[in-house]
C-alpha positions as a printed NumPy array, in Angstrom:
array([[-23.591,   2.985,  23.218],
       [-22.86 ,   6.59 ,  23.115],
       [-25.602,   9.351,  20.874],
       [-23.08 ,   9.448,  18.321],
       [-22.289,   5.915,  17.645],
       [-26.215,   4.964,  17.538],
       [-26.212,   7.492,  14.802],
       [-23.306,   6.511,  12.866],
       [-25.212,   3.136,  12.797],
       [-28.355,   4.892,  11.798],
       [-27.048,   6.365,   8.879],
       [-23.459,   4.954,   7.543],
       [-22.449,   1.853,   5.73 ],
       [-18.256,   1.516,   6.457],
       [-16.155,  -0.349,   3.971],
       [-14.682,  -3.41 ,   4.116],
       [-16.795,  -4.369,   6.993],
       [-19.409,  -6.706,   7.946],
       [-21.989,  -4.128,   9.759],
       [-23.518,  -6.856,  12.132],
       [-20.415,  -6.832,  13.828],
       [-20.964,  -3.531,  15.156],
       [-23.833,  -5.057,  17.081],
       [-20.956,  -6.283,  19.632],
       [-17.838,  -3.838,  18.465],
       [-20.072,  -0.377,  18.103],
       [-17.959,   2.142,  16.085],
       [-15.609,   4.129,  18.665],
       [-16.355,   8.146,  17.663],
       [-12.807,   9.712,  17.114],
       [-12.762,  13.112,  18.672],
       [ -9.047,  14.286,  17.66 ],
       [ -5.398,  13.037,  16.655],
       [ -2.055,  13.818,  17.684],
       [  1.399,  11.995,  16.452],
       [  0.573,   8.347,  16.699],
       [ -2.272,   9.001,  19.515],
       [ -6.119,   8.991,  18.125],
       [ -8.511,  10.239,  21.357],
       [-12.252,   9.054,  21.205],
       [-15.205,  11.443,  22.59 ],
       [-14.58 ,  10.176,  25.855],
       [-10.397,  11.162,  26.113],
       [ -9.345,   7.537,  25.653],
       [ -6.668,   7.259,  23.404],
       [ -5.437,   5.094,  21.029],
       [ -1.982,   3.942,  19.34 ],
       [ -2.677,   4.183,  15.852],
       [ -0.2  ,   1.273,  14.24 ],
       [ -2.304,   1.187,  11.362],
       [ -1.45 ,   4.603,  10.254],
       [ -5.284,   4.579,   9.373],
       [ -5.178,   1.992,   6.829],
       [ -1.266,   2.635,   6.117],
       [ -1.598,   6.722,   4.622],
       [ -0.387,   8.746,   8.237],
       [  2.988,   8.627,   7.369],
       [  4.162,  11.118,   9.805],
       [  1.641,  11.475,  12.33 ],
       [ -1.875,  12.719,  13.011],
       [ -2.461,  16.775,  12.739],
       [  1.273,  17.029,  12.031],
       [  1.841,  21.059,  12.805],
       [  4.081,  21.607,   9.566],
       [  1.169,  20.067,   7.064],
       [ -1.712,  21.71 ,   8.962],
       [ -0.192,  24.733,   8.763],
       [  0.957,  24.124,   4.936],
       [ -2.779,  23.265,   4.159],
       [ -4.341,  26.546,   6.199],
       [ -1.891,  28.383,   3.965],
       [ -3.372,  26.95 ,   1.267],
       [ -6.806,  27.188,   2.103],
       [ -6.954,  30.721,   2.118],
       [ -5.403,  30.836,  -1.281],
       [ -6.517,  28.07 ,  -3.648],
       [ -8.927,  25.37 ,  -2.7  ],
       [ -9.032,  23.871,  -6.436],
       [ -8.988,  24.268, -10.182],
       [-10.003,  22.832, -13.224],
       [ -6.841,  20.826, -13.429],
       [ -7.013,  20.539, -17.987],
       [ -5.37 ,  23.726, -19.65 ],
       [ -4.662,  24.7  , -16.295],
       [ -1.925,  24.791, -13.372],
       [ -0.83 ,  25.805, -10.34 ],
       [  2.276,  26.527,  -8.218],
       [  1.85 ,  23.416,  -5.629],
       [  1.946,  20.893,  -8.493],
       [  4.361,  22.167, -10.739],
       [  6.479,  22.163,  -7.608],
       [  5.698,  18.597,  -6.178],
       [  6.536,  17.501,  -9.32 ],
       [  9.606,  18.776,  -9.749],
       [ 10.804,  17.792,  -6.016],
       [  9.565,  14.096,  -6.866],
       [ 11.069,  13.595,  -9.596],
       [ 14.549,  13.883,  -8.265],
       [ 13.301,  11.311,  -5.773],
       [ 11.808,   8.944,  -7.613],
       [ 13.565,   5.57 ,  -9.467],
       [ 15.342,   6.592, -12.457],
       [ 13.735,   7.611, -15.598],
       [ 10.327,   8.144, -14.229],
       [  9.288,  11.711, -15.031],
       [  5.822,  12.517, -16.566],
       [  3.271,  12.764, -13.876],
       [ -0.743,  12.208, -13.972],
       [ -3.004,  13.198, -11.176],
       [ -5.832,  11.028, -10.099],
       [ -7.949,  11.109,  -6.48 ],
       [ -7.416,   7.948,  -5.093],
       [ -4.862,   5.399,  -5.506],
       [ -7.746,   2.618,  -7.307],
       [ -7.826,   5.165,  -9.966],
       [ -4.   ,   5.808, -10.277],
       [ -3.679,   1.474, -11.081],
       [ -6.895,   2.183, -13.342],
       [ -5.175,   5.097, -15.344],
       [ -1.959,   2.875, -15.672],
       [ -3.869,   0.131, -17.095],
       [ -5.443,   2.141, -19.621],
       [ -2.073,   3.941, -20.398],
       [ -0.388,   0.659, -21.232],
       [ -2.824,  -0.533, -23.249],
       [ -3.231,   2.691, -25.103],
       [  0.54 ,   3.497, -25.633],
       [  0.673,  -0.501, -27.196],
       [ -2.372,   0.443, -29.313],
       [ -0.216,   3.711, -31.146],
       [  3.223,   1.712, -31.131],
       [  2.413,  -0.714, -32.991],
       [  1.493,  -3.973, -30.569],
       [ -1.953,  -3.763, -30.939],
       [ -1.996,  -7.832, -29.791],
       [ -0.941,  -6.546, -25.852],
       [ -4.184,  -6.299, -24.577],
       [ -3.832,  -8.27 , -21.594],
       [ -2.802,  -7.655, -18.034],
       [ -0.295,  -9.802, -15.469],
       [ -0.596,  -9.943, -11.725],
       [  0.845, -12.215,  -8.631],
       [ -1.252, -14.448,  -7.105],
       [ -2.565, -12.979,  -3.761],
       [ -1.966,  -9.611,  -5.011],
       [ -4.514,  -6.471,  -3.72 ],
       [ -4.696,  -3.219,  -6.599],
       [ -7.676,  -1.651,  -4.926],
       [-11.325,  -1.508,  -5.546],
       [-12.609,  -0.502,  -8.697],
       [-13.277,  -2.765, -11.461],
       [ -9.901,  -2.913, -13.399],
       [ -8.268,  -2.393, -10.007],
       [ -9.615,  -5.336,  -9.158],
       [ -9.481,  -7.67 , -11.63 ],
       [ -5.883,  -7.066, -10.845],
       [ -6.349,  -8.132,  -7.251],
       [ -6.069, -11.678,  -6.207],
       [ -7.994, -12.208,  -2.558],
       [-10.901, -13.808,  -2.419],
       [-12.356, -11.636,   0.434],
       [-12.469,  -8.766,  -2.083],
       [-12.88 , -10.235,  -5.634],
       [-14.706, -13.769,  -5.54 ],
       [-18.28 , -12.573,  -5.534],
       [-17.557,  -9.991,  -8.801],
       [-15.177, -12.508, -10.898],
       [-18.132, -12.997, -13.168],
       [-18.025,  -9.245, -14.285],
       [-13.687,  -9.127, -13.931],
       [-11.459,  -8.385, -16.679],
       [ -9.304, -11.969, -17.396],
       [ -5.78 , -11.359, -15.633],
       [ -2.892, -13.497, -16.441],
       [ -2.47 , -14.588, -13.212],
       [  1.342, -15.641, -12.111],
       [  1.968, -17.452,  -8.644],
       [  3.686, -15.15 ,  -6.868],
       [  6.421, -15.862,  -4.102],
       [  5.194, -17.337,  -0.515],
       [  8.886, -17.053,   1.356],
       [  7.363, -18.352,   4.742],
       [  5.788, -21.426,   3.233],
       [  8.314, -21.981,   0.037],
       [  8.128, -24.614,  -1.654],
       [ 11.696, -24.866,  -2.456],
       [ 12.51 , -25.089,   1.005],
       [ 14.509, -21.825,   0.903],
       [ 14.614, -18.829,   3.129],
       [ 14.94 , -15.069,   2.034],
       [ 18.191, -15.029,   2.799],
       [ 19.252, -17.739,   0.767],
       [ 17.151, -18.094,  -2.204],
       [ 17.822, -17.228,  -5.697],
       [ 14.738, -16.612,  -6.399],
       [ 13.503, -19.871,  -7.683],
       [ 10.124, -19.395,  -7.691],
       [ 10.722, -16.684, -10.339],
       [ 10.358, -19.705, -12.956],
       [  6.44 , -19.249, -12.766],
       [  7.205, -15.324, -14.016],
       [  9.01 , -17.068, -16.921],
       [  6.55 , -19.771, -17.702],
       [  3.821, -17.265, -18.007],
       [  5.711, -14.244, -19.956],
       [  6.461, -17.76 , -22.206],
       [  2.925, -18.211, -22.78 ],
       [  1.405, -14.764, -22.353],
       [  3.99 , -11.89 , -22.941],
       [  3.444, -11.35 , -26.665],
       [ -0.209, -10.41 , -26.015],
       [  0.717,  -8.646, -22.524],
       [  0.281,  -5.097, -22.136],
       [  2.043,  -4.893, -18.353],
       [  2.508,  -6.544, -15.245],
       [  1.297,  -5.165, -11.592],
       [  3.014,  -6.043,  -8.837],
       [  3.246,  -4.857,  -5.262],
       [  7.134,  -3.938,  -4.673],
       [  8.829,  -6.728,  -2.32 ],
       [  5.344,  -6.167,  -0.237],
       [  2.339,  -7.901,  -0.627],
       [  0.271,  -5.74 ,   2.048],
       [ -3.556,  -7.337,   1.834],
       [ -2.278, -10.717,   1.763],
       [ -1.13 , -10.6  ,   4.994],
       [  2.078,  -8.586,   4.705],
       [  4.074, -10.659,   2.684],
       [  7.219, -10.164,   2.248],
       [  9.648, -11.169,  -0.726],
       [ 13.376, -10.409,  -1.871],
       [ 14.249,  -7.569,  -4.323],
       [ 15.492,  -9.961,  -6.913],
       [ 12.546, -10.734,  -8.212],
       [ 12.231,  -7.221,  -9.091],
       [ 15.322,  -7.167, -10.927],
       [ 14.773, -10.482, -12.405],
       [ 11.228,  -8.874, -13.308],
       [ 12.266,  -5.749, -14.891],
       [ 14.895,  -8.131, -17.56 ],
       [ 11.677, -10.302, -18.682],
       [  9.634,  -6.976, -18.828],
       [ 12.418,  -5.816, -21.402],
       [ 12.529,  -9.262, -23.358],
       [  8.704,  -9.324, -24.218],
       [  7.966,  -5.228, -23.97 ],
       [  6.042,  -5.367, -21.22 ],
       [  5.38 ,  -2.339, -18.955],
       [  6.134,  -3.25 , -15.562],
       [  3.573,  -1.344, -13.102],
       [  4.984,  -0.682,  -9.548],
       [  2.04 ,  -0.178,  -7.116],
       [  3.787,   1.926,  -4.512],
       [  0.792,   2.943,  -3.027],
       [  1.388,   1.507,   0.187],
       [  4.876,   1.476,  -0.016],
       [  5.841,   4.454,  -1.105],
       [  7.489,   7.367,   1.545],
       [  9.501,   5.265,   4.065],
       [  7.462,   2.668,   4.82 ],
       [  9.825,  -0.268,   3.234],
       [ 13.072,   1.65 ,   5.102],
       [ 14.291,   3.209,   1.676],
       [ 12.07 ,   6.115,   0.047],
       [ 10.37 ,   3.757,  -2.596],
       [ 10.307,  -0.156,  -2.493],
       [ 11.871,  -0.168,  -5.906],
       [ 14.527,   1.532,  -4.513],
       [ 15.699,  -1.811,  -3.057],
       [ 16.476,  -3.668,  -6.399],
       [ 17.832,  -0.894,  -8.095],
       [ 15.697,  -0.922, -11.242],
       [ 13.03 ,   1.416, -12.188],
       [  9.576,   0.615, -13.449],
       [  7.879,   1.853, -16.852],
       [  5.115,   3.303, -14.431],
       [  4.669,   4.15 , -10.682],
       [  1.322,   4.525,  -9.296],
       [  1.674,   6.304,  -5.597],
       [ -0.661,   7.995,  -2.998],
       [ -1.75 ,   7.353,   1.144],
       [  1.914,   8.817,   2.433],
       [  2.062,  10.668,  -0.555],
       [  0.128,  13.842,   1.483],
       [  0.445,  12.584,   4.622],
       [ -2.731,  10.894,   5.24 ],
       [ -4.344,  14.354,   4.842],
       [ -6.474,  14.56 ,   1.425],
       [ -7.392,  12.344,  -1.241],
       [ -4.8  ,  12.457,  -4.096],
       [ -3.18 ,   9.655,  -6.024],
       [ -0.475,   9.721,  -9.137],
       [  0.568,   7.766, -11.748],
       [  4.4  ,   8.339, -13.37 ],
       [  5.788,   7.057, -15.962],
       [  9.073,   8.061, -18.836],
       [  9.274,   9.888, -21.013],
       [  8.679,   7.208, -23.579],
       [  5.514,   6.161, -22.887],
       [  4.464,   9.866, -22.93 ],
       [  6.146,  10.504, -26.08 ],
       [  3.306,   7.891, -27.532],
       [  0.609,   9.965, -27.262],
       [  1.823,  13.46 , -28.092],
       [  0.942,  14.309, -31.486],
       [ -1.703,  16.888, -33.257],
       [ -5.183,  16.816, -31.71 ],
       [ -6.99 ,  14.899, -34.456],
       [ -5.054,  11.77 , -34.595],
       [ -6.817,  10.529, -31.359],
       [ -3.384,   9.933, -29.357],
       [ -4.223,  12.243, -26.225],
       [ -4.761,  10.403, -22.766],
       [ -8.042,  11.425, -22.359],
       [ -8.51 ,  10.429, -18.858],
       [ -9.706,  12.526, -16.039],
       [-10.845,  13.064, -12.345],
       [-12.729,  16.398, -10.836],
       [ -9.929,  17.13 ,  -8.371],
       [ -6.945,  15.801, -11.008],
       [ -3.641,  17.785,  -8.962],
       [ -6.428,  19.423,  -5.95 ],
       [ -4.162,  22.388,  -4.683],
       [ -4.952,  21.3  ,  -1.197],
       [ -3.963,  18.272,  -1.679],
       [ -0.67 ,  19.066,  -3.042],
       [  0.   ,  21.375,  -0.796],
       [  0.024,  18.686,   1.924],
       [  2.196,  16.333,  -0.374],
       [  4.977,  19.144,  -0.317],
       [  4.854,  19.386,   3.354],
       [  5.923,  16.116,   3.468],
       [  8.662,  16.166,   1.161],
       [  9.863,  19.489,   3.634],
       [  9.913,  17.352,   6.461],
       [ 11.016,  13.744,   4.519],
       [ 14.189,  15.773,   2.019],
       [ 16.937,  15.934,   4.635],
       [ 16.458,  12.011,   5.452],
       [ 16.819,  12.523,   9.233],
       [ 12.835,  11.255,   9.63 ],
       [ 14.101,   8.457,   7.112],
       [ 16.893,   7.504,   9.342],
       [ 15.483,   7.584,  12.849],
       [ 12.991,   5.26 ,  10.843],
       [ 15.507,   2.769,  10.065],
       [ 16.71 ,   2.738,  13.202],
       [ 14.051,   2.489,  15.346],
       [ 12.908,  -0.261,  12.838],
       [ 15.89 ,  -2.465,  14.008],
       [ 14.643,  -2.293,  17.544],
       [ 10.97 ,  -2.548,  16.822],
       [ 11.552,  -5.843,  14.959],
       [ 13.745,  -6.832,  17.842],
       [ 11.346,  -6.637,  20.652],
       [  9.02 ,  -8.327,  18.501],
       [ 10.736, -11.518,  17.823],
       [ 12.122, -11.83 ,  21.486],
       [  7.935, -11.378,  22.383],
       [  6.577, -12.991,  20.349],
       [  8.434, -16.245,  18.361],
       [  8.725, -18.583,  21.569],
       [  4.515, -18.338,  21.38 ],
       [  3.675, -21.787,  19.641],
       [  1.002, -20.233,  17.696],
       [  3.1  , -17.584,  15.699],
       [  4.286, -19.375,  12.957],
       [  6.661, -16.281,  11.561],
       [  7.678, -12.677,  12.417],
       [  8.594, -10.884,   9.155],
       [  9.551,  -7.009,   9.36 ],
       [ 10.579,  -4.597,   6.308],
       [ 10.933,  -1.306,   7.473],
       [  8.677,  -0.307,  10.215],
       [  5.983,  -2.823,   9.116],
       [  6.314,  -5.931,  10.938],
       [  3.771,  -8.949,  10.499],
       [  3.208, -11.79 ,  12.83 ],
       [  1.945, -15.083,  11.352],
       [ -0.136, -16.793,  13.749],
       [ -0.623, -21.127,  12.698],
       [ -2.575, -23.635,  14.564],
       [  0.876, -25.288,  14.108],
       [  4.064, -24.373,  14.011],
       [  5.736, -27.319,  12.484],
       [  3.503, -27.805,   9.733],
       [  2.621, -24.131,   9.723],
       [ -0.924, -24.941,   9.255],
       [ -3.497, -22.083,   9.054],
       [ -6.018, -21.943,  11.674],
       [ -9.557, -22.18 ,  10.373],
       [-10.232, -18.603,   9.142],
       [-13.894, -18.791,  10.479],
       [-12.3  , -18.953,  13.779],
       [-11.603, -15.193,  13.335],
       [ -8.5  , -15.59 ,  15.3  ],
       [ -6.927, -12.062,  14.41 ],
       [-10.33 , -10.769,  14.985],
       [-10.588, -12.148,  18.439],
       [ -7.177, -10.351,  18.867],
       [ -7.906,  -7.   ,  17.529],
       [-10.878,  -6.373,  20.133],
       [ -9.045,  -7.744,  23.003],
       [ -6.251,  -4.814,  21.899],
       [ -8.659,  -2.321,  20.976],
       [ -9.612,  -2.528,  25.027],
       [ -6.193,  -1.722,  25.752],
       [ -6.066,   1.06 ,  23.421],
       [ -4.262,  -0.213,  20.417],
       [ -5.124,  -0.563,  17.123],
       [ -4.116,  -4.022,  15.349],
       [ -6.535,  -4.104,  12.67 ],
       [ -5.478,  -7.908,  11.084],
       [ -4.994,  -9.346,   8.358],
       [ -7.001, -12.825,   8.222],
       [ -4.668, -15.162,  10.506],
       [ -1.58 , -11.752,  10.242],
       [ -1.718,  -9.345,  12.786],
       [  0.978,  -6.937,  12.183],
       [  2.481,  -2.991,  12.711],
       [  2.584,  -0.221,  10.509],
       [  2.928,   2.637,  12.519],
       [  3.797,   6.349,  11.464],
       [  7.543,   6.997,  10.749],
       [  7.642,   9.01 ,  13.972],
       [  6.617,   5.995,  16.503],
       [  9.133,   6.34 ,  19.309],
       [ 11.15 ,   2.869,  21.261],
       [  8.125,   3.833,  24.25 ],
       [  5.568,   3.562,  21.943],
       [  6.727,   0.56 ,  20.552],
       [  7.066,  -1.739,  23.919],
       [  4.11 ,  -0.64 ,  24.651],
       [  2.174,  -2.084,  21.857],
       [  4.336,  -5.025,  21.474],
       [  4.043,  -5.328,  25.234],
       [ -0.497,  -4.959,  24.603],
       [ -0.213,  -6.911,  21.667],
       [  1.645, -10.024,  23.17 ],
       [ -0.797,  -9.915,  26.285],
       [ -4.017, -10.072,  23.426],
       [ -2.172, -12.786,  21.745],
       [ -2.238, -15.074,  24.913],
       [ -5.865, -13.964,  25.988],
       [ -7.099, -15.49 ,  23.118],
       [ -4.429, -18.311,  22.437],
       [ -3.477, -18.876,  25.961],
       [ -0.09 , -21.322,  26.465]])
């Protein structure tokens, strides 16, 4: 183990890991990045189809943003963000809005995009409070769902990895099963379903939606439970029971925001807008911390009114609309506006999901190959007719991930779901490549 990495372990707890696993998989020191490439100390390089836990949307030290936040740099590094503005902001606002689903227009800075689902909790609740519902005090979310990390956040969140140990100190979620198209128990297929599983939505807005403040829900991608991947009827379906019952329907476009779905937003697939949108990781690039919450014009209405009736959001974070920060967020809008990075996207996605399924669906063990976008997910089953799970002690996707990490590629899994989420700007090379490193890992460890 190299100076560095002994040190790392010295002093640094990372998340979401188990830290005796370093013992055997030390930390690999990253020296630099470039497009999809990340080089350790040592000038081995890595494909990054992660995107670094999904936020480098268009590549690592991207010229345009690093030159957009040196500009920045030297003129503004941050303000006070209440009675307050600056020119970056005002600006990114403006651009987004013309961007975003319809109707969504007001426009609240957090840090991180935990916080953005907290603030849109407490912004539903509160705008019930003044309008007269003061019953809707409760919160809906999918089974399976992932919100983030902080306590509201979640509550929200369904996967046992991350919540089971703190349920005792959780807020009470209405939970609502959510769909499961590759083991449906309708017996339908994306393609042909109408949505039937939608009647669990109805059963619980039945029971629950006169005391429900809003529902959270991952756009057509469920990304921490292993990539899951429903139709965009349920969204519209979703957004006409929202409407019945006045609940606010929550879109967490975190990690689908910016491309990653094929069209600029996820919601943009069903046509309908949500009350609120929380968004952040490709919102600046992958470059700084910053997270958003927007919502209409409506909801913001509720809590405009003279100091002294109490209405005011009074919600904030230290580096609320960080000039750096939004300096990289316009960058990307420069380089995403004309749609050319959007379309290459799309069409490279065709090809990527190709390869994939030629590679990889004759293996017995992958159960399913679903794609959206760029993102493709692989489904590995002890068997395929039953689609049984394997035994997730067995650390299959695990086993896989080191075995590609030797190779130089980076398929961080998902449980029994390995999968790719690379940067827009992944090229056809790049992809047989890892598809080519992946499929080799696949059989090293599940040899046929």
């Amino acid at each position: 183990m190299n100076n560095l990495a002994e040190k790392d372990l010295k002093y640094i707890w990372h998340p979401c890991s188990q830290m005796k696993d370093y013992e055997t998989l030390p930390p690999i020191v990253i020296d630099r990045g470039e497009g999809i490439y990340l080089y350790d100390i040592n000038g081995k390089k890595y494909y990054d189809v992660i995107s670094s836990w999904w936020c480098n949307l268009l590549g690592h030290c991207n010229p345009h943003i690093t030159s957009a936040l040196k500009k920045q740099s030297g003129k503004l590094e941050h303000v006070i963000f209440a009675n307050f503005t600056h020119e970056q902001a005002i600006r990114l606002c403006e651009r987004l809005t013309k961007l975003l689903p319809e109707g969504l227009c007001k426009f609240n800075f957090t840090d991180n995009g935990s916080s953005a689902i907290e603030a849109s909790m407490k912004v539903s609740f509160q705008y019930h409070q003044q309008t007269g519902s003061p019953q809707k005090t409760k919160f809906m979310a999918l089974t399976e769902a992932y919100h983030g990390e902080t306590i509201g956040a979640l509550s929200a969140g369904d996967c046992d990895l991350y919540t089971k140990l703190y349920k005792p100190i959780l807020m009470d979620i209405v939970r609502v099963q959510g769909p499961d198209c590759f083991r449906c128990p309708y017996g339908k297929t994306r393609e042909n379903c109408s949505c039937e599983c939608f009647e669990h939505a109805e059963k619980a807005f039945a029971a629950h939606g006169e005391e429900t403040a809003a529902i959270l829900v991952e756009p057509l991608l469920q990304g921490s439970a292993g990539m899951k991947i429903y139709p965009p009827l349920y969204l519209k379906k979703l957004r006409i029971l929202c409407d019945k019952y006045n609940v606010h329907l929550i879109a967490d476009e975190i990690a689908t925001g910016f491309g990653r779905t094929g069209k600029m937003f996820a919601f943009d697939h069903a046509g309908v807008s949500p009350d609120i949108m929380c968004l952040s990781k490709g919102l600046t690039g992958g470059y700084m911390p910053m997270a958003i919450f927007v919502t209409t014009q409506k909801i913001y209405d509720a809590f405009y009114d003279d100091y002294n009736t109490g209405k005011g959001f009074m919600h904030s974070h230290t580096y609320s609309g960080n000039p750096l920060a939004c300096s990289c967020a316009n960058a990307v809008l420069d380089i995403l506006e004309d749609g050319t990075v959007l379309e290459k996207a799309q069409e490279n996605a065709l090809y990527f999901n190709k390869i994939i399924k030629e590679k990889f669906l004759s293996h017995p063990n992958v159960g399913e190959v679903r794609h959206i976008g760029l993102i493709n997910a692989i489904e590995l089953v002890e068997d395929k007719q039953s689609k049984k799970a394997f035994d997730g002690n067995l650390r299959i996707g695990y086993q896989i991930y080191k075995k590609a990490l030797t190779e130089g590629v980076i398929l961080r899994p998902l449980g029994n779901v390995i999968y790719f989420n690379p940067p827009l700007i992944i090229d056809k090379n790049d992809m047989d490549y890892v598809v080519d490193t992946a499929f080799e890992c696949l059989n090293k460890v599940l040899p046929y």
